[in-house]
Biopython code that builds the backbone (N, CA, C, O; Angstrom):
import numpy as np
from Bio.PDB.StructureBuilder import StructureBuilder

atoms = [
    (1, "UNK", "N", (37.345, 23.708, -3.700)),
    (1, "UNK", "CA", (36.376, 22.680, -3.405)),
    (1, "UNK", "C", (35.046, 23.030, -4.079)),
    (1, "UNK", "O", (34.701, 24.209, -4.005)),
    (2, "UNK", "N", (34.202, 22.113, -4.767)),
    (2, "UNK", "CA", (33.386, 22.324, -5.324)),
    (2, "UNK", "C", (32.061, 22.147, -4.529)),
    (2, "UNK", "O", (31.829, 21.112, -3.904)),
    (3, "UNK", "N", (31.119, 23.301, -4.582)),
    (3, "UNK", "CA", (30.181, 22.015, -3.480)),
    (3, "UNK", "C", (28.896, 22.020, -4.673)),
    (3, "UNK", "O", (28.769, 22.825, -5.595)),
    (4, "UNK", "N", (28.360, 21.320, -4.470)),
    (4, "UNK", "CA", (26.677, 20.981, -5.145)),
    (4, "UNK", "C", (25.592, 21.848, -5.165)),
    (4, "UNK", "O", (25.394, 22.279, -4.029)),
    (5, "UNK", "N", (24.920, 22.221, -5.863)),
    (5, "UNK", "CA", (23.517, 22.792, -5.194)),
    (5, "UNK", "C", (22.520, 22.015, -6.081)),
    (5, "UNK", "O", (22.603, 21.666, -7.258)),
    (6, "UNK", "N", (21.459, 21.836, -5.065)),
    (6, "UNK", "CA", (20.368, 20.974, -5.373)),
    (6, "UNK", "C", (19.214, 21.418, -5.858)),
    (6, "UNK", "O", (18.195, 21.035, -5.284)),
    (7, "UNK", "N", (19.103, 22.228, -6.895)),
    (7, "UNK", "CA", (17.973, 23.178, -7.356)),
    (7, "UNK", "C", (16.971, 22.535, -8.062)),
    (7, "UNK", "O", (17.426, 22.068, -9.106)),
    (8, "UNK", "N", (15.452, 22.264, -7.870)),
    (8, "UNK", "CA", (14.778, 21.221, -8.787)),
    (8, "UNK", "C", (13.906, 22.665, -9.118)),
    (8, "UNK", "O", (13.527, 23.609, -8.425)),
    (9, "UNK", "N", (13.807, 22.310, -10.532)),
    (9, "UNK", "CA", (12.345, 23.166, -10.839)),
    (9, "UNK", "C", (11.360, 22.227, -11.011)),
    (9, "UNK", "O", (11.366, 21.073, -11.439)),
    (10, "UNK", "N", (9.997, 23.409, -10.328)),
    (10, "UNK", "CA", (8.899, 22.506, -10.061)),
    (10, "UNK", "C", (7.990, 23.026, -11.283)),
    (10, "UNK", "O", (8.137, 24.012, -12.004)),
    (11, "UNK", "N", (7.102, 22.128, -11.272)),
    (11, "UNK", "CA", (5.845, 22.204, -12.122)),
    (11, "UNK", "C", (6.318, 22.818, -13.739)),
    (11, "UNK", "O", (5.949, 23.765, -14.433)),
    (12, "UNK", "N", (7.290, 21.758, -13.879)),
    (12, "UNK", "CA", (8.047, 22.402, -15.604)),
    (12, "UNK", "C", (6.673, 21.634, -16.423)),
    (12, "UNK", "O", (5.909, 20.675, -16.314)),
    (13, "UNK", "N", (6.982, 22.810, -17.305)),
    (13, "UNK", "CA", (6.688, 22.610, -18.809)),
    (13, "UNK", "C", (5.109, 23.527, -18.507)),
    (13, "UNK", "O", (4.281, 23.614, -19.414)),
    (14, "UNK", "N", (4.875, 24.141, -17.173)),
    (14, "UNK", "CA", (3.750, 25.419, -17.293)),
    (14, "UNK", "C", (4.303, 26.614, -16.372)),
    (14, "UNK", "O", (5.095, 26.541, -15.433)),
    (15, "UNK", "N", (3.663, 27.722, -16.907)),
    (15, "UNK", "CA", (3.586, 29.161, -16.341)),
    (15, "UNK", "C", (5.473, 29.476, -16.551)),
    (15, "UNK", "O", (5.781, 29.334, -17.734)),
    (16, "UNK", "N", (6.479, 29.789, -15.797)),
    (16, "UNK", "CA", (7.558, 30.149, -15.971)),
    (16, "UNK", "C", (8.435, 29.231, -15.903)),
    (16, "UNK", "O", (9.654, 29.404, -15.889)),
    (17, "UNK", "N", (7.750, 28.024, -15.849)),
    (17, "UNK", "CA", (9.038, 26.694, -15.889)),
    (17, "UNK", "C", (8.766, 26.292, -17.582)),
    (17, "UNK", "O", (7.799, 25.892, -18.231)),
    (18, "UNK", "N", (10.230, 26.651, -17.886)),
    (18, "UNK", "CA", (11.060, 25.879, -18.937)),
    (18, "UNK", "C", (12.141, 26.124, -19.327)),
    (18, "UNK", "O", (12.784, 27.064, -18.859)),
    (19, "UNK", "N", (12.707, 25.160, -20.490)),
    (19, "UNK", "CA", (14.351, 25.461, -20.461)),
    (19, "UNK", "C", (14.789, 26.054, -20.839)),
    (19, "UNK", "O", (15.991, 25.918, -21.067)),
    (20, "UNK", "N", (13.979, 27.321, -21.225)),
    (20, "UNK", "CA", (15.172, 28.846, -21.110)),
    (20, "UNK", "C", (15.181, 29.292, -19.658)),
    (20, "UNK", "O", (16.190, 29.683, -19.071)),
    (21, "UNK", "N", (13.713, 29.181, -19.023)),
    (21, "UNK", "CA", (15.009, 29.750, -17.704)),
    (21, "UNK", "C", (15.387, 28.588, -16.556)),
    (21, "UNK", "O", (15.519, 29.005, -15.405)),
    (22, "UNK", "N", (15.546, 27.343, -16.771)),
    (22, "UNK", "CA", (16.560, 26.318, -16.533)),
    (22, "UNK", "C", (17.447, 27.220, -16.527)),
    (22, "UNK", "O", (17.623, 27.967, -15.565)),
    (23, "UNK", "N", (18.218, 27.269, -17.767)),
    (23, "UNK", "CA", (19.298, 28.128, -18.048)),
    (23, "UNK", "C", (19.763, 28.726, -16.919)),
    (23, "UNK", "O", (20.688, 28.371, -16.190)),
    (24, "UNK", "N", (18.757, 30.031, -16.808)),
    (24, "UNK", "CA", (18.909, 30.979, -15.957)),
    (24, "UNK", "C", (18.972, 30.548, -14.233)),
    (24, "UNK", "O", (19.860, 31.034, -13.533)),
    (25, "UNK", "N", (18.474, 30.088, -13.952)),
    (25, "UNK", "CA", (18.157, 29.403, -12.656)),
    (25, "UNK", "C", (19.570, 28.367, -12.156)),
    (25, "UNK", "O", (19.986, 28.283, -11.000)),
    (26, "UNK", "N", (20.133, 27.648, -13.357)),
    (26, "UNK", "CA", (21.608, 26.782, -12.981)),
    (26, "UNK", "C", (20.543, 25.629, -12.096)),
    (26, "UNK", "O", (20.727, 25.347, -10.912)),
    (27, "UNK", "N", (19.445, 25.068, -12.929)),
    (27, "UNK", "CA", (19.076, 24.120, -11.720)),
    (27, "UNK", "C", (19.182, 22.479, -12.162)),
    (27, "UNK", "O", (18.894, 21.980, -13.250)),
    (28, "UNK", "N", (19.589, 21.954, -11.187)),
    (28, "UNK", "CA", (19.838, 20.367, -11.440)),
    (28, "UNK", "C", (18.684, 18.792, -11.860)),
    (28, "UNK", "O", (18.879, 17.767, -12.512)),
    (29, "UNK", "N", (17.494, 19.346, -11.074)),
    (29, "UNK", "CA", (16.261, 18.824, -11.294)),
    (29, "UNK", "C", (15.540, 19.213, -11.817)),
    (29, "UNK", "O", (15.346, 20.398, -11.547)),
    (30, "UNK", "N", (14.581, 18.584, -12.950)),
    (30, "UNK", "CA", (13.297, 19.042, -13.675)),
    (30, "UNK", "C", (11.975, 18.442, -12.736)),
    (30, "UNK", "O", (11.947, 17.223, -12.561)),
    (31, "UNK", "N", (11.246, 19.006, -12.333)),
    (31, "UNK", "CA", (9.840, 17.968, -12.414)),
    (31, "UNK", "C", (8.627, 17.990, -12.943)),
    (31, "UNK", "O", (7.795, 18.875, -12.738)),
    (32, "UNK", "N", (8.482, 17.025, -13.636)),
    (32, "UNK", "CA", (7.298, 17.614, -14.693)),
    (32, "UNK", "C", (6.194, 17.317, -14.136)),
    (32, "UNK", "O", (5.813, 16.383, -13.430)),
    (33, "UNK", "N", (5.514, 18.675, -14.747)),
    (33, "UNK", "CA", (4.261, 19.169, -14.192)),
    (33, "UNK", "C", (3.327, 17.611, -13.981)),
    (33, "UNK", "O", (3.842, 16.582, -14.419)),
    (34, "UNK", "N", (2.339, 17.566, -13.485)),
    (34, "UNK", "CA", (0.900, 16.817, -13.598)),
    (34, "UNK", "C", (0.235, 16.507, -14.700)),
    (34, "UNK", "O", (-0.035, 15.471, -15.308)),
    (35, "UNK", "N", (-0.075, 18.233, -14.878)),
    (35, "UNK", "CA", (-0.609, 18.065, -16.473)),
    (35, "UNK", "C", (-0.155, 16.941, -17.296)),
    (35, "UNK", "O", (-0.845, 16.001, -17.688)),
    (36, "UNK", "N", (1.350, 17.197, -17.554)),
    (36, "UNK", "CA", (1.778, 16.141, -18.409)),
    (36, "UNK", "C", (1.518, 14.812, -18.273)),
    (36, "UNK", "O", (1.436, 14.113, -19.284)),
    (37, "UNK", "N", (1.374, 14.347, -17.178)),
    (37, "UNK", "CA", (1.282, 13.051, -16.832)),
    (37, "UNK", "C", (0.127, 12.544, -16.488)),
    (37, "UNK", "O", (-0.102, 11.335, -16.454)),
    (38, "UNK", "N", (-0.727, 13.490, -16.195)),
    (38, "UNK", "CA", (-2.396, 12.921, -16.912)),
    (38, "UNK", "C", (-2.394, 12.923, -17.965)),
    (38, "UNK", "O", (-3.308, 12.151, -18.255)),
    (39, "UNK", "N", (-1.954, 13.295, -18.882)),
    (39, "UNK", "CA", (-2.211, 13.192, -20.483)),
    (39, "UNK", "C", (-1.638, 11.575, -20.756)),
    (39, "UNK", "O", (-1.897, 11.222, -21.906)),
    (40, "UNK", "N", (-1.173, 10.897, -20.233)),
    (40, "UNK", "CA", (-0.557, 10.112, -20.499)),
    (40, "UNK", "C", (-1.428, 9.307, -20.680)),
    (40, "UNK", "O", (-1.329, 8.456, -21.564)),
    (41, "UNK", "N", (-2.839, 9.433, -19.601)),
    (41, "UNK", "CA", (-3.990, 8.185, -19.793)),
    (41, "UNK", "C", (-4.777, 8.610, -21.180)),
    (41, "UNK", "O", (-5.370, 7.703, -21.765)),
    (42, "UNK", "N", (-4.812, 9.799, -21.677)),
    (42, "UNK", "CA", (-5.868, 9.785, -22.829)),
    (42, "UNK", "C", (-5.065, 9.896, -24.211)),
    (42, "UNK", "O", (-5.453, 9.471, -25.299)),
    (43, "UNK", "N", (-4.314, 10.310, -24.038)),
    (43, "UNK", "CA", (-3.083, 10.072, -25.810)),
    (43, "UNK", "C", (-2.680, 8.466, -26.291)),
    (43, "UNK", "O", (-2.826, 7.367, -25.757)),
    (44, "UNK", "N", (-2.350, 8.731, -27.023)),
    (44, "UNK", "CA", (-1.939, 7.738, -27.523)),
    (44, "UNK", "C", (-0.211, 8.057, -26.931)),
    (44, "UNK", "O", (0.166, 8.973, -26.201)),
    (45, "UNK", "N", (0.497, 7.082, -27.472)),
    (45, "UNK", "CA", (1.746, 7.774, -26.709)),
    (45, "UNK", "C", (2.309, 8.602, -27.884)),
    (45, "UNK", "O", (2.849, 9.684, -27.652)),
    (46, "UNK", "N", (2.215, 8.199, -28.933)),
    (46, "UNK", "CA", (2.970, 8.810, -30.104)),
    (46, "UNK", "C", (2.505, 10.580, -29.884)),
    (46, "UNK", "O", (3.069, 11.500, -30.476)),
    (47, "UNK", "N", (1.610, 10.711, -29.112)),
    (47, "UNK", "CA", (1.192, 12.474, -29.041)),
    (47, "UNK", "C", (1.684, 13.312, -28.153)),
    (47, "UNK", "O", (1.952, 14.512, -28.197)),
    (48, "UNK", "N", (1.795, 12.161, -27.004)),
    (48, "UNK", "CA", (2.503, 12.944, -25.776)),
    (48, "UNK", "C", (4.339, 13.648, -26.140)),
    (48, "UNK", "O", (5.216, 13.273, -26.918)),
    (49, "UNK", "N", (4.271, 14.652, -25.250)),
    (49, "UNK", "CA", (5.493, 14.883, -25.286)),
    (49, "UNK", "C", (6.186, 14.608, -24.162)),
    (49, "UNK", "O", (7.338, 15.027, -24.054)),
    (50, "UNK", "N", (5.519, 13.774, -23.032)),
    (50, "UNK", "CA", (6.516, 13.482, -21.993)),
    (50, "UNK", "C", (7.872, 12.994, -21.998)),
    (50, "UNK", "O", (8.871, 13.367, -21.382)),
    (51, "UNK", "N", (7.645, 11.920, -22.975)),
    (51, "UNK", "CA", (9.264, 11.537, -22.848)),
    (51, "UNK", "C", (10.304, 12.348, -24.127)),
    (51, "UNK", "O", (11.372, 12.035, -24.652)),
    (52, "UNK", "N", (9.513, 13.328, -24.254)),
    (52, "UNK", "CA", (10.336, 14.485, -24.855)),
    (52, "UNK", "C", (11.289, 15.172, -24.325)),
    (52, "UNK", "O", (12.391, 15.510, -24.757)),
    (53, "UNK", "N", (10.488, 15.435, -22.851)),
    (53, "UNK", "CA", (10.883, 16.210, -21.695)),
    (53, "UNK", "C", (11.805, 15.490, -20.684)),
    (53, "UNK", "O", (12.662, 15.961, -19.936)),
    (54, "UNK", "N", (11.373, 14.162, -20.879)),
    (54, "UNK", "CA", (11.959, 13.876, -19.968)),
    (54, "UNK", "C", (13.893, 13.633, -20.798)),
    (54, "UNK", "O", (14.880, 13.817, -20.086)),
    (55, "UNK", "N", (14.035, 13.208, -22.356)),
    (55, "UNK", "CA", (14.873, 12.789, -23.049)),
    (55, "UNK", "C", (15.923, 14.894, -22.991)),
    (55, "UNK", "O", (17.076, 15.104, -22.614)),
    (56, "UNK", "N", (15.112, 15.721, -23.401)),
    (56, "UNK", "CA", (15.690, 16.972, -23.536)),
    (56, "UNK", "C", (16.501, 17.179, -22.043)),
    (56, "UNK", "O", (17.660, 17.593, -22.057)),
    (57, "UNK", "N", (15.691, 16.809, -20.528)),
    (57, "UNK", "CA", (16.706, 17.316, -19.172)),
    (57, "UNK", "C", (17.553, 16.270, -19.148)),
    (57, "UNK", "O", (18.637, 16.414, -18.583)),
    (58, "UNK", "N", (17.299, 15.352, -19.599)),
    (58, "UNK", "CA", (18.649, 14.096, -19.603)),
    (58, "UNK", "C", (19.742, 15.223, -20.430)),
    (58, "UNK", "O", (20.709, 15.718, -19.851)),
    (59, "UNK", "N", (19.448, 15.467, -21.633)),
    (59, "UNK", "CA", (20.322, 15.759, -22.696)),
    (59, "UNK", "C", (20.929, 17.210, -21.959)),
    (59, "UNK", "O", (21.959, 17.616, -22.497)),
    (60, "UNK", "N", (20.374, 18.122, -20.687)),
    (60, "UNK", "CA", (20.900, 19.183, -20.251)),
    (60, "UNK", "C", (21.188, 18.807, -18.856)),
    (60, "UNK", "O", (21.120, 19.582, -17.901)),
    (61, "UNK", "N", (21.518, 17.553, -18.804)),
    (61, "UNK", "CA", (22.080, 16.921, -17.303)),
    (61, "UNK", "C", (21.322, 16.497, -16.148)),
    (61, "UNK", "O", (21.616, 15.928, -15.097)),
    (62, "UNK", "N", (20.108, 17.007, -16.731)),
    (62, "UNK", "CA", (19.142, 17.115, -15.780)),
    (62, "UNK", "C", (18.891, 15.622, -14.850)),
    (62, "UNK", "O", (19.246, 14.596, -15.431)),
    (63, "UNK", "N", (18.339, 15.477, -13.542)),
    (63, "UNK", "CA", (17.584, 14.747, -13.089)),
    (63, "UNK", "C", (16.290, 14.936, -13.214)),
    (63, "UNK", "O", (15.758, 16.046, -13.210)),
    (64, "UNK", "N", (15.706, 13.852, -13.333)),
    (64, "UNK", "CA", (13.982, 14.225, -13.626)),
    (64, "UNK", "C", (13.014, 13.483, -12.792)),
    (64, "UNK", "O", (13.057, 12.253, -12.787)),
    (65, "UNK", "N", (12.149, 14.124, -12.089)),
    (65, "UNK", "CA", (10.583, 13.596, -11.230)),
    (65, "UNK", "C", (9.634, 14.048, -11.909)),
    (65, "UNK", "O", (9.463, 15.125, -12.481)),
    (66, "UNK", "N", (8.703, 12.655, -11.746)),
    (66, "UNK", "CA", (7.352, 13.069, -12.542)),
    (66, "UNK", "C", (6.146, 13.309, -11.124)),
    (66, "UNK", "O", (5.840, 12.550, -10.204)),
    (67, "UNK", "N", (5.645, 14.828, -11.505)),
    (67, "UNK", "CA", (4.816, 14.771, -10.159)),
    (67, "UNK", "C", (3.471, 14.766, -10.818)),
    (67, "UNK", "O", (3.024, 15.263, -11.853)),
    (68, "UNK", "N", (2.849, 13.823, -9.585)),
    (68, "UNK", "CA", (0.973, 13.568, -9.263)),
    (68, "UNK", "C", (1.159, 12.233, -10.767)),
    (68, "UNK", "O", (0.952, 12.549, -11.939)),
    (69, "UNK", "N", (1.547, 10.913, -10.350)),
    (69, "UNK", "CA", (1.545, 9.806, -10.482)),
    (69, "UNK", "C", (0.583, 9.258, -9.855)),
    (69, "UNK", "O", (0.571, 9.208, -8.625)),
    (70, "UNK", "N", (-0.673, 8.607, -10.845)),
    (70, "UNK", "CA", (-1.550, 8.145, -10.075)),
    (70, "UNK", "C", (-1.656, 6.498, -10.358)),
    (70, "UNK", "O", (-1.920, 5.734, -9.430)),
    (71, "UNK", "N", (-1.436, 6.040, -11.661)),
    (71, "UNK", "CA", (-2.031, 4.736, -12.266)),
    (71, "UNK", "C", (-0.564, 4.272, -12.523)),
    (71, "UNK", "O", (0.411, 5.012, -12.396)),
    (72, "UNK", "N", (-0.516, 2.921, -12.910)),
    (72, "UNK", "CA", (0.600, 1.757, -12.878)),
    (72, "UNK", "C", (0.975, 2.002, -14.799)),
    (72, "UNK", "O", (2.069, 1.763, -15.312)),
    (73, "UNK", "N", (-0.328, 2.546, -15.580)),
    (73, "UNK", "CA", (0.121, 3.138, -16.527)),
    (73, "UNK", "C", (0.771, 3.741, -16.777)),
    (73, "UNK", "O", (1.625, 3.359, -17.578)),
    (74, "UNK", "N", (0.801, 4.804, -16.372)),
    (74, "UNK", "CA", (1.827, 6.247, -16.210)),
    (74, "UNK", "C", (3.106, 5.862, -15.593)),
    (74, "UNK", "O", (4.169, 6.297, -16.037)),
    (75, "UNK", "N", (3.051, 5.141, -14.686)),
    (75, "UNK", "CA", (4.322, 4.525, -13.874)),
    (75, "UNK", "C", (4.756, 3.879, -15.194)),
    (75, "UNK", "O", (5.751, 4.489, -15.585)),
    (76, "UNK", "N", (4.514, 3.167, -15.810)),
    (76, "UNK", "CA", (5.297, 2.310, -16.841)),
    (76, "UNK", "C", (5.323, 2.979, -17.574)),
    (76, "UNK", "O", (6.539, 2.862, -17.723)),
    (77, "UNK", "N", (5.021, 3.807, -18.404)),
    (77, "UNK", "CA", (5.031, 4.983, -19.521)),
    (77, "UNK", "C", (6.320, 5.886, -18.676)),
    (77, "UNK", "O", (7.167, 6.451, -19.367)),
    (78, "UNK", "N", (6.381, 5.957, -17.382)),
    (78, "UNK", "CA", (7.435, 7.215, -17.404)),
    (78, "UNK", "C", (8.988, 6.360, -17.055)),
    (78, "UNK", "O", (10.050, 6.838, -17.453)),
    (79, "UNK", "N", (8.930, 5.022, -16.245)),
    (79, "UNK", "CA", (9.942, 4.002, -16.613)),
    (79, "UNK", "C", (10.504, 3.858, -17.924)),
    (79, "UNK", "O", (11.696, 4.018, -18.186)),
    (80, "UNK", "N", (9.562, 3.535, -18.776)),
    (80, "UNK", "CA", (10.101, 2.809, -19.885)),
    (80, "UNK", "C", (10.804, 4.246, -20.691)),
    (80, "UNK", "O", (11.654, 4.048, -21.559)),
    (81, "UNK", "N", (10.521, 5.220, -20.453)),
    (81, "UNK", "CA", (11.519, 6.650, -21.158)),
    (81, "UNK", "C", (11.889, 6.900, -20.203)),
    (81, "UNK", "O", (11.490, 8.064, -20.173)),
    (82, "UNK", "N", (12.473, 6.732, -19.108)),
    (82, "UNK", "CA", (13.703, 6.857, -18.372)),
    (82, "UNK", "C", (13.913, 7.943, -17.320)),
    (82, "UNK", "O", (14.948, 8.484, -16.932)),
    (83, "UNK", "N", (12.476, 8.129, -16.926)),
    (83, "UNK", "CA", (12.237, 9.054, -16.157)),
    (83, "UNK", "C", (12.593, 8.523, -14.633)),
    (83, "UNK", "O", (12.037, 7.534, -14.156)),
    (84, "UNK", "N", (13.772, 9.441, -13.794)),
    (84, "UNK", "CA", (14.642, 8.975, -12.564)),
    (84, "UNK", "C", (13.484, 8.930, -11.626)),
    (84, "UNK", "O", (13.528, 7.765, -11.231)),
    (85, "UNK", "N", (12.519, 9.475, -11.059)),
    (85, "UNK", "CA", (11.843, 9.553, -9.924)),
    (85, "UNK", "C", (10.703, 9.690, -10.119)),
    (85, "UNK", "O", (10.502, 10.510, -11.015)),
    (86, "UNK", "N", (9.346, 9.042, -9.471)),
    (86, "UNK", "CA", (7.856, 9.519, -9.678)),
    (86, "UNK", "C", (7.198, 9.436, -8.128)),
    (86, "UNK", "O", (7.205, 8.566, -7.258)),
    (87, "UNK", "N", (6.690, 10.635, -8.221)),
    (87, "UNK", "CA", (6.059, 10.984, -7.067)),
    (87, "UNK", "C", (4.580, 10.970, -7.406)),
    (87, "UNK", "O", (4.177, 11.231, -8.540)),
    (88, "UNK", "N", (3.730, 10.639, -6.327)),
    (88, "UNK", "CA", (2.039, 10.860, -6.377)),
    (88, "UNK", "C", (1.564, 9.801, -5.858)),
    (88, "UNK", "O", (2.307, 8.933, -5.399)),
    (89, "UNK", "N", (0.017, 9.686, -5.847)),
    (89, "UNK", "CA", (-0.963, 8.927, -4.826)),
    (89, "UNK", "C", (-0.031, 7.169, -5.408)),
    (89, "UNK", "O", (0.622, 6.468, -4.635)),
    (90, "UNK", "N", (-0.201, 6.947, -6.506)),
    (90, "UNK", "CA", (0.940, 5.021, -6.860)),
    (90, "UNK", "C", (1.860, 5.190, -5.629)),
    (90, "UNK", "O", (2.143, 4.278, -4.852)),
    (91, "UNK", "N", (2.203, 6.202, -5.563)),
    (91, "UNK", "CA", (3.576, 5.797, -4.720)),
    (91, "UNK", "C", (3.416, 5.865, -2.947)),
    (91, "UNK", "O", (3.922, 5.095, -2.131)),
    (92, "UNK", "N", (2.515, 7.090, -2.687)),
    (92, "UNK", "CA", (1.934, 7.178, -1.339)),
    (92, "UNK", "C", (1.104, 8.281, -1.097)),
    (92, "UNK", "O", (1.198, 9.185, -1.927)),
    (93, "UNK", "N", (0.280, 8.445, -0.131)),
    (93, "UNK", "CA", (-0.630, 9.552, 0.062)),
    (93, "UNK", "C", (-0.030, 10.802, 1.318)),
    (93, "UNK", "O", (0.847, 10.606, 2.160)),
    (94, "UNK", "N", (-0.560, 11.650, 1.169)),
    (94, "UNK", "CA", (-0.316, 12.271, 2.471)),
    (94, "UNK", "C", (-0.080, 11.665, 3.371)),
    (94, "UNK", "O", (-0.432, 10.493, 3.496)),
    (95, "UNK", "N", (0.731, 12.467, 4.427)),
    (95, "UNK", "CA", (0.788, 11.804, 5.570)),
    (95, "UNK", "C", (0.482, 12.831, 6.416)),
    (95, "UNK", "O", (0.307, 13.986, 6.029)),
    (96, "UNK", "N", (0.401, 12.434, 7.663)),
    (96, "UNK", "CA", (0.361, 13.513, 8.895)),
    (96, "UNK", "C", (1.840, 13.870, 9.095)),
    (96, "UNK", "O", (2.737, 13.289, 8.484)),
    (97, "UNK", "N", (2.009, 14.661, 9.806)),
    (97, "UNK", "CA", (3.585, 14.941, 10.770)),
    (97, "UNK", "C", (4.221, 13.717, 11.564)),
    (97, "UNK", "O", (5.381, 13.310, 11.633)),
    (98, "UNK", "N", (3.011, 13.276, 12.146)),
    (98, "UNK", "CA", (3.687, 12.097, 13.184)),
    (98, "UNK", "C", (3.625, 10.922, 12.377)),
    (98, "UNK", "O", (4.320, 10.009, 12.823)),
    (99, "UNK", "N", (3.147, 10.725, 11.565)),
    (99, "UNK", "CA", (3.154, 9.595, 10.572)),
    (99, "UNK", "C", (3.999, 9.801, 9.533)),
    (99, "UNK", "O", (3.840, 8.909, 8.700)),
    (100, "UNK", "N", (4.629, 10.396, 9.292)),
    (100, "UNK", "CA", (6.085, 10.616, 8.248)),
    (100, "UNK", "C", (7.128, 10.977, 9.728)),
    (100, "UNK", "O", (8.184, 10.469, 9.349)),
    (101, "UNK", "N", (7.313, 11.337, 10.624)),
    (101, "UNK", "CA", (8.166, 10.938, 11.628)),
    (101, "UNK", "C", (8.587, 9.631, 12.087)),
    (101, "UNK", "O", (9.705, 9.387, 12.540)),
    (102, "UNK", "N", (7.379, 8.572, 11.913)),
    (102, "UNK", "CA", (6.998, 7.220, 12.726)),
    (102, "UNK", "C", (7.700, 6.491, 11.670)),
    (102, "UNK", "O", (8.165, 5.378, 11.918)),
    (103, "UNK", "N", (7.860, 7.212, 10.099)),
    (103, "UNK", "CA", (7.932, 6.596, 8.841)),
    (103, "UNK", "C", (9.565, 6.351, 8.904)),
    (103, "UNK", "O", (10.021, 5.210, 8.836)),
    (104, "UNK", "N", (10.245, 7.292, 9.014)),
    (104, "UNK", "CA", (11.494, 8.088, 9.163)),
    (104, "UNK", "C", (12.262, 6.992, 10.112)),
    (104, "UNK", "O", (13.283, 6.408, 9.751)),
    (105, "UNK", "N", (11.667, 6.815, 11.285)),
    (105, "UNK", "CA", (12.176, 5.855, 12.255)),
    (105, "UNK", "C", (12.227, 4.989, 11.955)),
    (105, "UNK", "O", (13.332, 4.448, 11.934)),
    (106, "UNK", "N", (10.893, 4.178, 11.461)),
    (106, "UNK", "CA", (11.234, 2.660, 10.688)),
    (106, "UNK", "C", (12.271, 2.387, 9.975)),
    (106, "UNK", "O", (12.991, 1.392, 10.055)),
    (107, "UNK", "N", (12.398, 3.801, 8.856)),
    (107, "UNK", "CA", (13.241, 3.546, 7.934)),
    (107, "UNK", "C", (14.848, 3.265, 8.848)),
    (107, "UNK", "O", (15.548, 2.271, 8.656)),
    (108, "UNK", "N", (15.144, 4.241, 9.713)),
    (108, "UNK", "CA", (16.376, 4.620, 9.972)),
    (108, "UNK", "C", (16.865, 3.197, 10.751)),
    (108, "UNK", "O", (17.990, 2.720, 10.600)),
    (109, "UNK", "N", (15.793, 2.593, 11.631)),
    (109, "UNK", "CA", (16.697, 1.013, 12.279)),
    (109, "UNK", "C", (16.873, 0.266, 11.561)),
    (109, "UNK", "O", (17.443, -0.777, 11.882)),
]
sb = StructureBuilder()
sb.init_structure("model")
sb.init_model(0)
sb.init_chain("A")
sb.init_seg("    ")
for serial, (resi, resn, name, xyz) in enumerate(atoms, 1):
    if name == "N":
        sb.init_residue(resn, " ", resi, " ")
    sb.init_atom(name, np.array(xyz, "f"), 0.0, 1.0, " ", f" {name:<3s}", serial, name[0])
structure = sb.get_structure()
């Protein structure tokens, strides 16, 4: 029986996240750093390498989240290259404990 493991690396593409030690790690999720995705408001796109990153963990199986999504720009810049998940303030802010509990319930009836 095979079972799954759900390994995301965080904050890729700075300090010890990248895809040599992907490799090493056997992990299923990428999420790219912030950095990257503020750059998205001041480049042109032809400079960025986001959907570099995001096209290379496709090409190593990867699933991919873009973290600290702030503008409807970046949301469409990381859609339109095919990026699976975006997390950050576009999508929602902190919550408290009892307010991601209260959240949880809504969802579940």
């Amino acid at each position: 029986m095979r079972t799954l493991s759900h390994i995301a690396l965080d904050d890729f593409g700075t300090g010890f996240s990248s895809f040599a030690r992907e490799r090493e790690l056997q992990v299923d999720c990428i999420k790219i750093d912030q950095y990257f995705i503020r750059k998205l408001e001041r480049l042109r796109e032809e400079e960025t390498v986001t959907g570099d990153i995001i096209s290379m963990a496709h090409k190593q199986g990867h699933y991919v989240v873009a973290e600290g999504v702030e503008t409807e720009t970046q949301k469409h810049y990381l859609l339109t290259h095919g990026c699976d998940k975006i997390q950050g303030y576009l999508i929602g802010r902190p919550q408290s404990q009892n307010e991601s509990l209260a959240l949880l319930e809504r969802q579940a009836e």
